[in-house]
PDB file with SEQRES, HELIX, SHEET and CRYST1 records, atoms N, CA, C and O in Angstrom:
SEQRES   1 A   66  UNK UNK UNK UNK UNK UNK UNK UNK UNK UNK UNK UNK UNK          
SEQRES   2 A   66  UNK UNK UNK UNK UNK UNK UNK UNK UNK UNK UNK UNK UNK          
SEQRES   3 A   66  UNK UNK UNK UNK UNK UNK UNK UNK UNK UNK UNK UNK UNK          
SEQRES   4 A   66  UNK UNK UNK UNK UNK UNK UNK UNK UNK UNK UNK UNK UNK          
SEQRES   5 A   66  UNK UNK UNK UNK UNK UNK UNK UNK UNK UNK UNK UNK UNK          
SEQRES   6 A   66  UNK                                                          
HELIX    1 AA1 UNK A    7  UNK A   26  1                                  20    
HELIX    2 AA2 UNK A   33  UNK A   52  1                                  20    
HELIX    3 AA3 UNK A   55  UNK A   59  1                                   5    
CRYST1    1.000    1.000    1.000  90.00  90.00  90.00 P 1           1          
ATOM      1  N   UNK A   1       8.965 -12.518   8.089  1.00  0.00           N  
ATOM      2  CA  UNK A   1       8.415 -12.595   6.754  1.00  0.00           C  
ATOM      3  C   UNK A   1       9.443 -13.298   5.881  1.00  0.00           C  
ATOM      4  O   UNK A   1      10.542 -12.824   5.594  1.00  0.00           O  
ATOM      5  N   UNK A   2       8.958 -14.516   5.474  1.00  0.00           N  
ATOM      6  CA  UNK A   2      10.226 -15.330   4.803  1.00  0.00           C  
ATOM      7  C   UNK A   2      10.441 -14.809   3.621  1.00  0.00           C  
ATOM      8  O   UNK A   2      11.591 -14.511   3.295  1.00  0.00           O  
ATOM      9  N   UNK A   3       8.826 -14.506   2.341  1.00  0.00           N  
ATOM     10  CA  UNK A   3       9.366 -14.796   1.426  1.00  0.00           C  
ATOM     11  C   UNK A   3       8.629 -13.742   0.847  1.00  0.00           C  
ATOM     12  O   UNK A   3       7.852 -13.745  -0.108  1.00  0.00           O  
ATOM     13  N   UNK A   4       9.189 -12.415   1.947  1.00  0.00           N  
ATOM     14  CA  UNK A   4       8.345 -11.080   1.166  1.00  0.00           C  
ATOM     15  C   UNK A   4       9.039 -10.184   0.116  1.00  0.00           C  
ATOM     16  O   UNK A   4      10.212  -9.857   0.298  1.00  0.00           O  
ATOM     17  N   UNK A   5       8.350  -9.769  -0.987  1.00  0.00           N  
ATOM     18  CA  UNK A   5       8.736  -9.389  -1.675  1.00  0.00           C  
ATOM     19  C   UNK A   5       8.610  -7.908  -2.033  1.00  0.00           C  
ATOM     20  O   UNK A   5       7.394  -7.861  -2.219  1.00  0.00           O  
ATOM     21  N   UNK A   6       9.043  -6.699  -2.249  1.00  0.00           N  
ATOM     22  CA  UNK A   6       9.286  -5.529  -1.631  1.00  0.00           C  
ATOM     23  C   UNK A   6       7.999  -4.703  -1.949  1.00  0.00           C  
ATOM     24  O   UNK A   6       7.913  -3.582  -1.448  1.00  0.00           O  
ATOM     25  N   UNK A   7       6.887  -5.220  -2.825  1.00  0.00           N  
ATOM     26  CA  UNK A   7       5.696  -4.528  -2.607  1.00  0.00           C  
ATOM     27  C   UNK A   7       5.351  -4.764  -1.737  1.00  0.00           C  
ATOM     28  O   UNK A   7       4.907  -3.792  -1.125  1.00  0.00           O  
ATOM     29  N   UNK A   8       5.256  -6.226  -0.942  1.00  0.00           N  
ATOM     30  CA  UNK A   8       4.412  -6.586   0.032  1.00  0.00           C  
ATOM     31  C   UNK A   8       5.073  -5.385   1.611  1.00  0.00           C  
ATOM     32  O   UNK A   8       4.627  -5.052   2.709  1.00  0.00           O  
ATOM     33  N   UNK A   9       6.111  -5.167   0.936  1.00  0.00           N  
ATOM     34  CA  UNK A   9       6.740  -4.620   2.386  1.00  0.00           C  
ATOM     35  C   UNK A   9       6.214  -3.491   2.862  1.00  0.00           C  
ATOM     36  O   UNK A   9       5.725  -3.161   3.942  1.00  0.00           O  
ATOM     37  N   UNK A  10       6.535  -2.645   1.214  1.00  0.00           N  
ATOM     38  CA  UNK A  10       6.247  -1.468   1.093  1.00  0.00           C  
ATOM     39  C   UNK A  10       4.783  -1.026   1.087  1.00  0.00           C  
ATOM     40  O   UNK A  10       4.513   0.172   1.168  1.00  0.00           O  
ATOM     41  N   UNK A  11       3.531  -2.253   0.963  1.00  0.00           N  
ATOM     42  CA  UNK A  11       1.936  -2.309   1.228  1.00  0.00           C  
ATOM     43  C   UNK A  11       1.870  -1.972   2.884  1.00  0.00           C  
ATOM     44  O   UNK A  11       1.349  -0.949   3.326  1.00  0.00           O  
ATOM     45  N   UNK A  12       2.441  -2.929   3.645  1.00  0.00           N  
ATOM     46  CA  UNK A  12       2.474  -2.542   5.023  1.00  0.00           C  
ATOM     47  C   UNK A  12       3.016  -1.386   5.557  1.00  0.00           C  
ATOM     48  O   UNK A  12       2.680  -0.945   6.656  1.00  0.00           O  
ATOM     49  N   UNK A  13       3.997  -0.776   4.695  1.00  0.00           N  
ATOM     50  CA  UNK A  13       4.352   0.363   5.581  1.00  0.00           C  
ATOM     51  C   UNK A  13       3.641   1.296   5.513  1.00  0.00           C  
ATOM     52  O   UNK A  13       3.219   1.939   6.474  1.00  0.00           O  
ATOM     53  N   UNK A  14       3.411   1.495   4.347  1.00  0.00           N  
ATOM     54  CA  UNK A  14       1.923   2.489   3.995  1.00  0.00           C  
ATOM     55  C   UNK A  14       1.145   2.472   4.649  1.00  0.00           C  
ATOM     56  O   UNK A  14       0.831   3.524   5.205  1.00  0.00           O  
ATOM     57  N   UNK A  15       0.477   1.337   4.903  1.00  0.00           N  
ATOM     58  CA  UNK A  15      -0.647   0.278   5.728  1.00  0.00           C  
ATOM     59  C   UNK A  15      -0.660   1.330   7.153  1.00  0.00           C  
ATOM     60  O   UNK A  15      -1.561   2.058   7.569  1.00  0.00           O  
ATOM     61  N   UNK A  16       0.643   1.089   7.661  1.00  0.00           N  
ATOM     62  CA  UNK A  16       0.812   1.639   9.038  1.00  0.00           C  
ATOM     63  C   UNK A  16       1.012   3.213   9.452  1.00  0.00           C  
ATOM     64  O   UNK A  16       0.593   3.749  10.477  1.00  0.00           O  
ATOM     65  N   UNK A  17       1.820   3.859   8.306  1.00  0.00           N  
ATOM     66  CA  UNK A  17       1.343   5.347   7.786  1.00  0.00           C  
ATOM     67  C   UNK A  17      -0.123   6.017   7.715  1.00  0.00           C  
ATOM     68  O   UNK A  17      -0.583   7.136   7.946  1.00  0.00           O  
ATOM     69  N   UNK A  18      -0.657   4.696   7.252  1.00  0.00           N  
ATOM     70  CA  UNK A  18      -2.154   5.486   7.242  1.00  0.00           C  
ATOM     71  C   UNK A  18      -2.921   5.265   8.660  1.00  0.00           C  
ATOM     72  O   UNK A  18      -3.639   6.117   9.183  1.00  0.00           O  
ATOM     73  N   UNK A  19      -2.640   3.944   9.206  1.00  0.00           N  
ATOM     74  CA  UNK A  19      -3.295   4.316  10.526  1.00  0.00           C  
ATOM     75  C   UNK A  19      -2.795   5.246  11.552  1.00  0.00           C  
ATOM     76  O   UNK A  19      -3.472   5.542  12.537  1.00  0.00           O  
ATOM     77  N   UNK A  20      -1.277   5.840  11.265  1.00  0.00           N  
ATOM     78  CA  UNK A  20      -0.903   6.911  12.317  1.00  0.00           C  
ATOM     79  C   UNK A  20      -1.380   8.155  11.935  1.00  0.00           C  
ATOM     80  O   UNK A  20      -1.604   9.085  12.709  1.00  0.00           O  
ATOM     81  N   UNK A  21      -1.593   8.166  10.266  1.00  0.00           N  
ATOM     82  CA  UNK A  21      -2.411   9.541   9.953  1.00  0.00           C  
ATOM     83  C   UNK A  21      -3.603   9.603  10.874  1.00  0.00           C  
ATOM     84  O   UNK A  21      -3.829  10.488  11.700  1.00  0.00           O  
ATOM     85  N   UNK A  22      -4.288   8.605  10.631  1.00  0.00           N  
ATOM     86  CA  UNK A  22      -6.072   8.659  11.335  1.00  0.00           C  
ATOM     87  C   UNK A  22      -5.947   8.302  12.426  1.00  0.00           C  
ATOM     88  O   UNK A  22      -7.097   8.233  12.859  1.00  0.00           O  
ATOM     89  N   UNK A  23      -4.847   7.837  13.664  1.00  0.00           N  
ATOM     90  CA  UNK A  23      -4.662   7.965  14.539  1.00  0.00           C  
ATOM     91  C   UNK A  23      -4.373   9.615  15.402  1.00  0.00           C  
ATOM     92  O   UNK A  23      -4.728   9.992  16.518  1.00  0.00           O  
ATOM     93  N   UNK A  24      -3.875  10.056  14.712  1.00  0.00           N  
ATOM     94  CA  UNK A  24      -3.183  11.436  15.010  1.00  0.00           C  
ATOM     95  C   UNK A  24      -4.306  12.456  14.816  1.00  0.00           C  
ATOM     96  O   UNK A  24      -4.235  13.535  15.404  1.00  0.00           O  
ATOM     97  N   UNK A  25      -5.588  12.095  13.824  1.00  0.00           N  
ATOM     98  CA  UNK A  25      -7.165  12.558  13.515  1.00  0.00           C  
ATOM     99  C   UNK A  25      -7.545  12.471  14.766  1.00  0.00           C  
ATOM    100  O   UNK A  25      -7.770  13.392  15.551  1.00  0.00           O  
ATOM    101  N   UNK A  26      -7.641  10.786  15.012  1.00  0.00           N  
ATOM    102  CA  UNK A  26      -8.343  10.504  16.611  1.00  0.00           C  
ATOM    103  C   UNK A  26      -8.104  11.416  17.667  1.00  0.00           C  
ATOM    104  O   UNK A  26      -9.100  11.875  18.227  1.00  0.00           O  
ATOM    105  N   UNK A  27      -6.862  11.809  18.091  1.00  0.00           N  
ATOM    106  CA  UNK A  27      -6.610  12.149  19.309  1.00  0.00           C  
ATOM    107  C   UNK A  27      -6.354  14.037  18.978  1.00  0.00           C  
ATOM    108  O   UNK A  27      -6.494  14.800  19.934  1.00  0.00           O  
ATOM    109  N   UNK A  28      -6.177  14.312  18.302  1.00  0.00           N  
ATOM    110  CA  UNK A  28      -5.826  15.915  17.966  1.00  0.00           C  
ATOM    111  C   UNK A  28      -6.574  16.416  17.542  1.00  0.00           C  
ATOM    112  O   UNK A  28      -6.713  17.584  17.904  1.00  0.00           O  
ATOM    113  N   UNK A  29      -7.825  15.684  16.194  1.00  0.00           N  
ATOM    114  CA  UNK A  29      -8.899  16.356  15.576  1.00  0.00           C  
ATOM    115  C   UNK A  29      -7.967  17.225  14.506  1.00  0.00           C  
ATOM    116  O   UNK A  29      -8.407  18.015  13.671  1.00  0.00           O  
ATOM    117  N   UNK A  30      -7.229  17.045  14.628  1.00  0.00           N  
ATOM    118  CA  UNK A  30      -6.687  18.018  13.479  1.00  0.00           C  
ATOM    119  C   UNK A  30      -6.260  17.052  12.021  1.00  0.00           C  
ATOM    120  O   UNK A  30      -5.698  15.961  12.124  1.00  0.00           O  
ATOM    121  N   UNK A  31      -6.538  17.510  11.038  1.00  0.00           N  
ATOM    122  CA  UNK A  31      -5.985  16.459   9.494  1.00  0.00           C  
ATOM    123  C   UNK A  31      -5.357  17.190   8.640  1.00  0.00           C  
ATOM    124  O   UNK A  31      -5.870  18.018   7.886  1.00  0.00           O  
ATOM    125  N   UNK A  32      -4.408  16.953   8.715  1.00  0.00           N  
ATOM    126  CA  UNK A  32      -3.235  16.876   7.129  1.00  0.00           C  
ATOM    127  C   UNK A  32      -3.593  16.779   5.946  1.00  0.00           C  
ATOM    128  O   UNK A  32      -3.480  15.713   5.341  1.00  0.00           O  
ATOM    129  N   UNK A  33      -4.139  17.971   5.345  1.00  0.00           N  
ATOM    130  CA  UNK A  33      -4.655  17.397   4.065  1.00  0.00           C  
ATOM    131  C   UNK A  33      -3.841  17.205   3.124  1.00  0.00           C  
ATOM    132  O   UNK A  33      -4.095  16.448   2.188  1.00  0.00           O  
ATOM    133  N   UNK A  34      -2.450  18.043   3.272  1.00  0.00           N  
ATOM    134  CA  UNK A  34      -1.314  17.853   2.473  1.00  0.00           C  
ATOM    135  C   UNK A  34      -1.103  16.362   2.602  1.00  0.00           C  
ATOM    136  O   UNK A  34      -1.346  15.636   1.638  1.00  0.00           O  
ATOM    137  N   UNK A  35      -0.509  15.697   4.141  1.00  0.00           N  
ATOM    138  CA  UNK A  35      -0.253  14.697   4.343  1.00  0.00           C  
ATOM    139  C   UNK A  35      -1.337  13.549   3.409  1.00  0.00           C  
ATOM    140  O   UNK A  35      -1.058  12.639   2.628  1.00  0.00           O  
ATOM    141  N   UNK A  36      -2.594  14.062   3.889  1.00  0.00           N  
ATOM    142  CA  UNK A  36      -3.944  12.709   3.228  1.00  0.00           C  
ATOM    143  C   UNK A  36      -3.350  12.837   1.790  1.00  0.00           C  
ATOM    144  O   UNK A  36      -2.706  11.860   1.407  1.00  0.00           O  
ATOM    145  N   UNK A  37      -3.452  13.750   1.055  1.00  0.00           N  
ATOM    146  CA  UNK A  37      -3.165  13.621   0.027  1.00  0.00           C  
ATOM    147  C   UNK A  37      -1.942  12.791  -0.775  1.00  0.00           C  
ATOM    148  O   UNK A  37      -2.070  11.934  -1.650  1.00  0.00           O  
ATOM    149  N   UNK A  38      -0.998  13.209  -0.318  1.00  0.00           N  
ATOM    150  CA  UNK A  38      -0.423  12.433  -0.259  1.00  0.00           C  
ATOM    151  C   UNK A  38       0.156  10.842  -0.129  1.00  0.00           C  
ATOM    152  O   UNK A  38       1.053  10.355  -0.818  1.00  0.00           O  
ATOM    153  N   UNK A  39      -0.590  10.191   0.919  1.00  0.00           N  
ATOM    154  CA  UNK A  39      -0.587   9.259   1.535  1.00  0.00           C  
ATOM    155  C   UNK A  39      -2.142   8.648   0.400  1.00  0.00           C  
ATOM    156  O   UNK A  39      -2.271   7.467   0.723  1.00  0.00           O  
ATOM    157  N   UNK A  40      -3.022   8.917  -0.467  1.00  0.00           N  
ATOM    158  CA  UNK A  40      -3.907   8.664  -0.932  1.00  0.00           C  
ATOM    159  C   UNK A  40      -3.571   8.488  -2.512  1.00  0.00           C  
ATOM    160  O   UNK A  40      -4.182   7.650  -3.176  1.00  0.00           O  
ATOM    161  N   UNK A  41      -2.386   9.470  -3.182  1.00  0.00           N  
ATOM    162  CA  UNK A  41      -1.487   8.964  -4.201  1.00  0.00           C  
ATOM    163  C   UNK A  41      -0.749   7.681  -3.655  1.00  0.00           C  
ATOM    164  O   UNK A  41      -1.542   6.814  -4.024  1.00  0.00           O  
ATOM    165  N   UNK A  42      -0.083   7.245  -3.232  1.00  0.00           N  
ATOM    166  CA  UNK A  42       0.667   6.575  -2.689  1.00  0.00           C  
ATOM    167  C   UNK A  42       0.017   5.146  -2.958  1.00  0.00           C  
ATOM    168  O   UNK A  42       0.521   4.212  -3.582  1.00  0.00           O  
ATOM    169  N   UNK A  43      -1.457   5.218  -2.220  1.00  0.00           N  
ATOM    170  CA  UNK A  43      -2.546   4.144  -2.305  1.00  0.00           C  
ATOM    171  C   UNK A  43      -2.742   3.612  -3.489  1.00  0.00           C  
ATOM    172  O   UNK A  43      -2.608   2.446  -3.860  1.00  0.00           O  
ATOM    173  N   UNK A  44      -3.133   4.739  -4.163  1.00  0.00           N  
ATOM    174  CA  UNK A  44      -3.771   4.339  -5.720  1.00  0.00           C  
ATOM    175  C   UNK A  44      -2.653   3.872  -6.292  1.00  0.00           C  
ATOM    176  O   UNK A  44      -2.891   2.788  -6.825  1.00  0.00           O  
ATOM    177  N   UNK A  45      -1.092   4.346  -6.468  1.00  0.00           N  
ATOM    178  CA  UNK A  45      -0.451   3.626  -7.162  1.00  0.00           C  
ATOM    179  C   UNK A  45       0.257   2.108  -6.560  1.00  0.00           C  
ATOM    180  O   UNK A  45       0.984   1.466  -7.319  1.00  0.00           O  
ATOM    181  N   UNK A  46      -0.028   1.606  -5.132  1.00  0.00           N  
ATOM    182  CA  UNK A  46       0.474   0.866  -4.799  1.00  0.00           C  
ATOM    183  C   UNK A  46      -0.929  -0.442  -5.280  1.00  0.00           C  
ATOM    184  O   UNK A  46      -0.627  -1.634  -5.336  1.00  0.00           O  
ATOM    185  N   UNK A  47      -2.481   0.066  -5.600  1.00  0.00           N  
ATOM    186  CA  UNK A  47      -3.570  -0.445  -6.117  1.00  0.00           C  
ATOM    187  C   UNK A  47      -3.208  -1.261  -7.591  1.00  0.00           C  
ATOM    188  O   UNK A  47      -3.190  -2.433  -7.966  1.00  0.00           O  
ATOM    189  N   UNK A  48      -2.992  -0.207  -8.060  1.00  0.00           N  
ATOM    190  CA  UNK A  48      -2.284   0.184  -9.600  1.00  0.00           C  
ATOM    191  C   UNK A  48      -1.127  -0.883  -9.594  1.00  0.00           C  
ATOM    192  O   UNK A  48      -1.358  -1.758 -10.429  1.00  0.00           O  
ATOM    193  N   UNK A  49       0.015  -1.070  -8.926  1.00  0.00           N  
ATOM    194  CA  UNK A  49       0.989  -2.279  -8.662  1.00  0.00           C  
ATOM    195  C   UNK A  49       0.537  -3.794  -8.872  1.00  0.00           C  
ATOM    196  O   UNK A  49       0.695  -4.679  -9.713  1.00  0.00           O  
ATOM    197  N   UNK A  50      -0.262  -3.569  -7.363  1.00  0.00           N  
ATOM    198  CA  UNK A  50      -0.681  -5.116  -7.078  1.00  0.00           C  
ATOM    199  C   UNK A  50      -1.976  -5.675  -8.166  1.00  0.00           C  
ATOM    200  O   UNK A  50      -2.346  -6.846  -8.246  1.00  0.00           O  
ATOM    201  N   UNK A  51      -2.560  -4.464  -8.991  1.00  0.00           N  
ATOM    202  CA  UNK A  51      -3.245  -5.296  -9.588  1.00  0.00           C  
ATOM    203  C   UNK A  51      -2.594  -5.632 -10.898  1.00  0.00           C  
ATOM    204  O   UNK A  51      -3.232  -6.571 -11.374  1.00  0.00           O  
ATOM    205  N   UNK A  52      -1.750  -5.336 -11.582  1.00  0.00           N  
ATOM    206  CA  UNK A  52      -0.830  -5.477 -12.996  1.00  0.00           C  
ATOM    207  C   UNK A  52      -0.001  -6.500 -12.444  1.00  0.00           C  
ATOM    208  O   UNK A  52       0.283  -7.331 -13.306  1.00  0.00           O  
ATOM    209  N   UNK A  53       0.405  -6.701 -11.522  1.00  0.00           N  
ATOM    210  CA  UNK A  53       0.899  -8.051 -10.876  1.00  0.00           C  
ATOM    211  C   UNK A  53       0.251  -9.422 -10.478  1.00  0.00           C  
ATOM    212  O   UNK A  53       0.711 -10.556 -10.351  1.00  0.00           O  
ATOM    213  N   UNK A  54      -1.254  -8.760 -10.300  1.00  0.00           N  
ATOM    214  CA  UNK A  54      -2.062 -10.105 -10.541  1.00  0.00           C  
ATOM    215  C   UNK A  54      -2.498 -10.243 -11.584  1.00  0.00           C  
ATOM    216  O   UNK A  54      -3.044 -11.344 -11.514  1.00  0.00           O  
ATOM    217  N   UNK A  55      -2.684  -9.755 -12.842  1.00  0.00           N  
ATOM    218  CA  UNK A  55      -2.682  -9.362 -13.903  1.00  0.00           C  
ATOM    219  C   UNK A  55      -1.708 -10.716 -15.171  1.00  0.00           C  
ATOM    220  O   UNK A  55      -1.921 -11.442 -16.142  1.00  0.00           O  
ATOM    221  N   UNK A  56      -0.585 -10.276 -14.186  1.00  0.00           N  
ATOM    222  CA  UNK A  56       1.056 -10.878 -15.053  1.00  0.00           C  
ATOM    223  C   UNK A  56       1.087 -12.151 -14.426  1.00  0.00           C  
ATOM    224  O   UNK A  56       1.691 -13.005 -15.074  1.00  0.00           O  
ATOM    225  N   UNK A  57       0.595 -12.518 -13.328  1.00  0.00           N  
ATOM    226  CA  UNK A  57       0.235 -14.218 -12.412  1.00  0.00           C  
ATOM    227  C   UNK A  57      -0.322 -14.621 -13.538  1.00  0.00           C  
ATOM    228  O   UNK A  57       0.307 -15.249 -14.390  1.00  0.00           O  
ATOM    229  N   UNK A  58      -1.988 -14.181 -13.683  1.00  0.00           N  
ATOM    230  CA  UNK A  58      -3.306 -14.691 -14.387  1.00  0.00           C  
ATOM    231  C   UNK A  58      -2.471 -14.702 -15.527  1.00  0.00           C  
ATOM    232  O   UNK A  58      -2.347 -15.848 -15.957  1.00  0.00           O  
ATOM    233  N   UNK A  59      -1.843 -13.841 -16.187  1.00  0.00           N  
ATOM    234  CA  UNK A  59      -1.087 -14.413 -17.472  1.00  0.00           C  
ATOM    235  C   UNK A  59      -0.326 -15.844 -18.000  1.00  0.00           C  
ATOM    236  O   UNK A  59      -0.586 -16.569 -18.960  1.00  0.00           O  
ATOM    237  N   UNK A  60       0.786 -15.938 -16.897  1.00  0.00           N  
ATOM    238  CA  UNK A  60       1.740 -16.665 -16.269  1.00  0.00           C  
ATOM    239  C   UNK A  60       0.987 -18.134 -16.000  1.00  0.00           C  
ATOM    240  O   UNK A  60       1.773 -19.074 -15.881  1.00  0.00           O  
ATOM    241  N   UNK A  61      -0.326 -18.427 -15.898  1.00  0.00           N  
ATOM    242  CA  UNK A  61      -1.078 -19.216 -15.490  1.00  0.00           C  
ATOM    243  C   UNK A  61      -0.442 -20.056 -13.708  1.00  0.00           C  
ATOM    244  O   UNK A  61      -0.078 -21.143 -13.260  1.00  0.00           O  
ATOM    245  N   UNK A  62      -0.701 -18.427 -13.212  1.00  0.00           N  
ATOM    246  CA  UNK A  62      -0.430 -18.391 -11.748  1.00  0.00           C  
ATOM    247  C   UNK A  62       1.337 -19.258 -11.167  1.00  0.00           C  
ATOM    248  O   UNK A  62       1.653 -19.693 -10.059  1.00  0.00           O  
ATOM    249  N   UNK A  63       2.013 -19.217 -12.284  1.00  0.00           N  
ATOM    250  CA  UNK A  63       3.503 -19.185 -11.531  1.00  0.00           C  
ATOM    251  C   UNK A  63       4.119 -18.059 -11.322  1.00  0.00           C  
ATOM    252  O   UNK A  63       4.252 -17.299 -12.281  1.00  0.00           O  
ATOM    253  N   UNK A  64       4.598 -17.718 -10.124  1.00  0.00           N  
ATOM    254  CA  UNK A  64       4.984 -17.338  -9.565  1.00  0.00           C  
ATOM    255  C   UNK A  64       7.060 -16.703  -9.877  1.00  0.00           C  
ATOM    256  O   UNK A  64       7.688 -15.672  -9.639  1.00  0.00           O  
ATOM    257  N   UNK A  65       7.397 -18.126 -10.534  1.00  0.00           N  
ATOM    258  CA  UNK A  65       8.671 -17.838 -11.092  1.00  0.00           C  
ATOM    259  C   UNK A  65       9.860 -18.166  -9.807  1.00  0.00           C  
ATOM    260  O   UNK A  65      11.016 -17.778  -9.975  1.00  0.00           O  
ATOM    261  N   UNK A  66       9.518 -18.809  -8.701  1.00  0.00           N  
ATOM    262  CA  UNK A  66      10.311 -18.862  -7.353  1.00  0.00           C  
ATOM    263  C   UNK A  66      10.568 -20.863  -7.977  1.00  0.00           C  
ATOM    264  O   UNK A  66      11.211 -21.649  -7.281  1.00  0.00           O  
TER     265      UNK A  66                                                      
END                                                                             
């Protein structure tokens, strides 16, 4: 990843958190609701991020600033 920038990082790790949550659903049947919960704040504010950042682009008239 050349020119990632630490939401994008931190989108994927989540990303991959959540499929081991619903992976760990798949095979055990058992769910974390503490964990979901959790992992579902996490979502909304990483939502909440990327859209005030496309937000500040559309402002910016899409520069970037690199």
């Amino acid at each position: 990843m050349k020119n990632a920038d630490p939401l994008t990082i931190l989108t994927v790790i989540v990303g991959l958190g959540l499929l081991l949550v619903l992976g760990r659903f798949a095979v055990t049947g058992e769910l974390s609701e503490g964990l979901l919960g959790v992992m579902a704040t996490i979502i909304g504010g990483l939502v909440t991020a990327l859209s005030n950042r496309k937000k500040d682009k559309d402002k910016d008239g899409g520069a970037d600033g690199s």
